[in-house]
C-alpha positions in Angstrom: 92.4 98.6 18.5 89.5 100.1 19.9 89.4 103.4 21.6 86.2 105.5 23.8 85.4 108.7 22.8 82.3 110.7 24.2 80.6 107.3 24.8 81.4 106.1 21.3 83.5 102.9 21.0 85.7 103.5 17.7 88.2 101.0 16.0 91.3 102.6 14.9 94.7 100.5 13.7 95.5 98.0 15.8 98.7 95.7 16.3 99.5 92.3 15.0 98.3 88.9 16.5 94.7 90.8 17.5 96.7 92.8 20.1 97.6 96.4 20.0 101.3 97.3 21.0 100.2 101.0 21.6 98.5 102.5 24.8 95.3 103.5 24.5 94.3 107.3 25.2 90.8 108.4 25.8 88.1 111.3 26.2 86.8 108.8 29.0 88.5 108.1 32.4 90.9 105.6 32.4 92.5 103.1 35.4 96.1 102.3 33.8 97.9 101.2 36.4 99.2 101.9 40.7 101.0 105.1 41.9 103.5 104.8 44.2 100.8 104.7 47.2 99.1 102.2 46.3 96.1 104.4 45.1 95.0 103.5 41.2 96.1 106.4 38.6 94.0 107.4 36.2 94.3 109.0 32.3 91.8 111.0 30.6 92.1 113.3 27.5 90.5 116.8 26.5 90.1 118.9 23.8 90.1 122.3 24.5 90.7 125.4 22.5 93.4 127.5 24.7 92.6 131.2 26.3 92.2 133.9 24.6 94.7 135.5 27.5 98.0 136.4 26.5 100.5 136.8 29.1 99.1 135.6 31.8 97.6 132.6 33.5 94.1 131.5 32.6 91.6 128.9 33.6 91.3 126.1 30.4 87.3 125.8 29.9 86.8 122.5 31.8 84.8 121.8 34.4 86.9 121.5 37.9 87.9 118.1 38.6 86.6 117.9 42.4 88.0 114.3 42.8 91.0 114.7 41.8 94.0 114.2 44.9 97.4 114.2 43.3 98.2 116.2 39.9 101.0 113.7 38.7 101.3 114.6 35.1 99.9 117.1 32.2 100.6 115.8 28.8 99.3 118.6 25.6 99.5 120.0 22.4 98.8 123.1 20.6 98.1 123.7 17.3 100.1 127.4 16.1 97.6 129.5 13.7 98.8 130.1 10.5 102.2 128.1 10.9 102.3 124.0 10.3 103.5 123.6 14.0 102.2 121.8 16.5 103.9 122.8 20.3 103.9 119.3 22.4 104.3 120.0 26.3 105.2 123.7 28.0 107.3 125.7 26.2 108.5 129.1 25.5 104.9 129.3 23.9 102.9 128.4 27.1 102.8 126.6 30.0 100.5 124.0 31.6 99.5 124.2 35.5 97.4 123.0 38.3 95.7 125.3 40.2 95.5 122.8 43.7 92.4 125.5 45.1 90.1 125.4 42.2 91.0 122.1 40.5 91.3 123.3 37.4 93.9 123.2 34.8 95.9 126.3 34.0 97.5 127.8 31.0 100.2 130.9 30.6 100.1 131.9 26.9 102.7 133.8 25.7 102.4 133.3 21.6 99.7 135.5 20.1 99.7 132.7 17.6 98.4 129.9 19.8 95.7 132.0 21.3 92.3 130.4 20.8 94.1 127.4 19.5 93.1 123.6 19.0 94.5 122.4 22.4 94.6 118.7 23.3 95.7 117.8 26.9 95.9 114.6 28.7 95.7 114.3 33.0 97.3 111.4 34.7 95.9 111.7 38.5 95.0 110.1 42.0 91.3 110.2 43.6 90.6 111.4 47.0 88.3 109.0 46.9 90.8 105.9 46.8 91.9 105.5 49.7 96.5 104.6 49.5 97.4 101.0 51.0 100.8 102.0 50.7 103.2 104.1 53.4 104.7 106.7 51.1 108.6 105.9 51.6 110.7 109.0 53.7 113.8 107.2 54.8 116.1 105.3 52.6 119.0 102.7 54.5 121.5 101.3 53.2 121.8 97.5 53.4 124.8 95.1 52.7 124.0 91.4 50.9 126.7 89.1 50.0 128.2 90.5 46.5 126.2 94.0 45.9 125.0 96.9 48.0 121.2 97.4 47.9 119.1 100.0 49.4 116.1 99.1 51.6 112.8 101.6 52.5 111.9 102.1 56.0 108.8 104.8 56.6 109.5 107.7 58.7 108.6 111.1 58.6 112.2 111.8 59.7 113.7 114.2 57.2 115.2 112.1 54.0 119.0 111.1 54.8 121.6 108.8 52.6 123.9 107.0 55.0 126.7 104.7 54.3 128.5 101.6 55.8 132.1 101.4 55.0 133.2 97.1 54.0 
């Protein structure tokens, strides 16, 4: 499989049949697939080394990411000094954020241990430069088809309300 990395195409393991069954994660962006409003979502990776704050939130050193719209998902890991663990996600440990303002990603440390630590993070996120082709769904209905119940999406920006039809 090959993988982008600071410009640099690298080949790492791949699958069988020329193919790879694994998802490939980058230091470049990535398109990977539609959000719910039609707008494309993106995936990058970053290596970071965490704050040296303790207790409190801090800026991650990135530059702020001006065209980003929707925060939908922060995915990271921390290497722990001086113990063989690796924290995936928020935790007791620390905690991941987005600060909406300053477009920047956020991090609440509250391990002395994983203070200045190796810190890998991945960013799944909408554009404000895409424009959505899709109305963002407020209202759900209830239909009835011959056998089995199903549910149909009307648009609204009435407040969201289940409703039922008695058979």
């Amino acid at each position: 499989m090959k993988i982008y990395s600071n410009g640099k195409m690298l080949e790492v393991g791949g699958g069988s049949g020329g193919g790879s069954s694994l998802e490939t994660y980058s230091t470049e962006e990535q398109r990977i697939g539609t959000w719910i409003d039609g707008k494309p979502l993106y995936r990058k990776t970053y290596s970071s080394t965490t704050p040296n704050a303790l207790k409190a939130w801090a800026d991650v050193s990135m530059n702020p990411l001006s065209e980003v719209d929707q925060m939908l998902f922060i995915n990271s890991r921390v290497d722990v000094h001086n113990e063989n663990l690796l924290i995936f996600g928020g935790s007791i440990s620390f905690s991941l954020g987005w600060n909406k303002l300053t477009k920047r990603v956020r991090i609440y440390n509250d391990y002395s241990t994983t203070t200045k630590a190796p810190f890998l993070f991945t960013l799944y996120y909408t554009k404000v430069t895409d424009r959505a082709t899709i109305d963002f769904p407020t209202v759900l209905t209830p239909e009835l088809e011959e056998s089995n119940q199903n549910y149909t999406v009307a648009a609204s920006t009435a407040p969201v309300e289940f409703c039922s039809k008695e058979v």
